[in-house]
Every structure is written in structure tokens, then in C-alpha cells.
C-alpha positions in Angstrom: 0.0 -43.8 10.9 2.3 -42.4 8.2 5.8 -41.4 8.7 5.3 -37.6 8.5 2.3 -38.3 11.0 4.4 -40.4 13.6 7.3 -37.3 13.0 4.6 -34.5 14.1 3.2 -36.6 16.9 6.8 -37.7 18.1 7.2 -33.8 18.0 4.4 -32.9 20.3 5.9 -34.9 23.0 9.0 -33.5 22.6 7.3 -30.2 22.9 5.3 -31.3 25.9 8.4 -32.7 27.6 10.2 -29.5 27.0 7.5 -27.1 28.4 7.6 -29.7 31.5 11.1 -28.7 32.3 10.7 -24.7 31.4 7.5 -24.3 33.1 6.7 -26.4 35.9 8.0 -26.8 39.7 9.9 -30.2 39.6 6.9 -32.6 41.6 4.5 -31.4 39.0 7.1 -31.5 36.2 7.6 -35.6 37.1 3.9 -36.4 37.4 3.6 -34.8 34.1 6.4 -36.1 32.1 5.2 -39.5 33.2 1.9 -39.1 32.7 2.7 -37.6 29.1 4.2 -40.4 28.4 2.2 -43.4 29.1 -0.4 -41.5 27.1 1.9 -41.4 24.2 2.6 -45.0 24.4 -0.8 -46.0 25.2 -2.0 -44.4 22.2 0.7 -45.3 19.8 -0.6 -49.0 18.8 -1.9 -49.9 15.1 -5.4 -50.3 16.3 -5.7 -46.0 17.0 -7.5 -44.4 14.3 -7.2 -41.0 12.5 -10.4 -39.7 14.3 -9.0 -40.8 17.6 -5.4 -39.7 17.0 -6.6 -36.4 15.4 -8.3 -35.4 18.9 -5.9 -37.3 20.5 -3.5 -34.4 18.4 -5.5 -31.9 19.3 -5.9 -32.3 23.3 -2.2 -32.2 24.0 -1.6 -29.0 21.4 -4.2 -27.3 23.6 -3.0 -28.5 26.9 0.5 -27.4 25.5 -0.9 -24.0 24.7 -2.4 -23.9 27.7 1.0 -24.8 29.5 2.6 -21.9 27.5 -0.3 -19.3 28.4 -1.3 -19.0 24.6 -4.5 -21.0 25.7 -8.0 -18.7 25.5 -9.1 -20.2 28.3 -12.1 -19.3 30.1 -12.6 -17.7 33.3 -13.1 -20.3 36.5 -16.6 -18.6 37.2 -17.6 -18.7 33.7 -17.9 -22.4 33.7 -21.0 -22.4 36.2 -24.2 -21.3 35.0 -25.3 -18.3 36.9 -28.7 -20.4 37.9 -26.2 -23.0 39.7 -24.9 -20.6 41.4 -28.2 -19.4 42.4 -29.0 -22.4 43.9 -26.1 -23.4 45.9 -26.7 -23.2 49.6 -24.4 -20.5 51.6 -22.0 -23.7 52.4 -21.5 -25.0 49.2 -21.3 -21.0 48.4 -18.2 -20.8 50.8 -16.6 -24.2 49.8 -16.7 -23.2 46.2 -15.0 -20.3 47.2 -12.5 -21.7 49.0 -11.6 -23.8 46.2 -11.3 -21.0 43.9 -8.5 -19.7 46.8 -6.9 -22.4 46.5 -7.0 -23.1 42.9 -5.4 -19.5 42.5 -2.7 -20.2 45.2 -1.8 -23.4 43.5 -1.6 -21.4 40.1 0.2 -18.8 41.4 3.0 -21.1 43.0 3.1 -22.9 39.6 3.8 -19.8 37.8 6.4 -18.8 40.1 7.9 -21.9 40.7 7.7 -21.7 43.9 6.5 -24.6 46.2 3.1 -23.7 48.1 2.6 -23.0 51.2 0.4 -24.8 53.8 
């Protein structure tokens, strides 16, 4: 990797590490951080190529966007067919909808800062 590549790279993570601390409650802000960073270091060996490190790149400028809110991220329903749906028995119709409460009361405690709530 070439020096201005390493610099932009090295940048991300400085980026990423930041957001961590602006944006998220402190348990998630730890798991993050070191999960950011073993994936930097994993990935920073001679053997990565351009391919891998430009999608490498590219995964943790979206998450980072997504972390930011700048993200055009879908909505949660939009990511199961309609004929899934269809065919999911009244249970799973219930379970999924719990986990869609849950998903929003975890979001909703991250963007707050706030620690959830049993």
C-alpha cells in the first residue's frame, strides 16, 4: 500500500474512533473501538490487495456514514420480500415483530445515550 493510501486508511480509523466517542453509549463505544481495531490490524498485512482493501475502504466509510446518520439506509421492512412475509406463520409474524420493538428500543437508547431498559 502506498503512503498516501496507508495516510487515508490510517484516517478512517481515526474517524471511526472518533464517531465511537461522539456517538455511542460507553459499552457499545468499547466493543466498537476494539472491534475497529482488530479489523484494522488484521487487514493491514502486505499480503491485502487493492480489491480487498478498496471494499475493505469502502465498508467502514459506509458504516461510518451510517454511524453519522448520512447513511441512505433502507427501511427494516423493506429488506423482506413481501411474499416472505406472506408466508410466515402468525408466530414467526409476532416474533418478527417483536424484534422490530426491540430493534427500535435499542436504536432509540443508542441515539439518546441512554442505557436501555429491561
Amino acid at each position: 500500500m502506498s503512503a498516501a493510501a496507508s495516510r487515508v486508511v490510517l484516517q478512517l480509523y481515526r474517524d471511526i474512533v472518533r464517531a465511537h466517542r461522539t456517538l455511542l453509549p460507553p459499552p457499545l463505544r468499547d466493543m466498537g473501538d476494539t472491534y475497529a481495531r482488530d479489523e484494522f490490524r488484521r487487514h493491514w498485512k502486505p499480503s491485502t490487495t487493492q480489491p480487498q482493501w478498496q471494499a475493505f475502504v469502502q465498508e467502514w466509510q459506509r458504516y461510518l456514514s451510517m454511524l453519522r446518520g448520512q447513511a441512505d439506509l433502507p427501511e427494516a421492512s423493506g429488506d423482506i420480500p413481501d411474499s416472505v412475509l406472506e408466508s410466515l406463520n402468525p408466530e414467526q409474524k409476532a416474533q418478527l415483530a417483536r424484534l422490530k420493538e426491540e430493534a427500535v428500543r435499542a436504536r432509540e437508547a443508542i441515539l439518546s445515550g441512554k442505557p436501555e431498559q429491561p
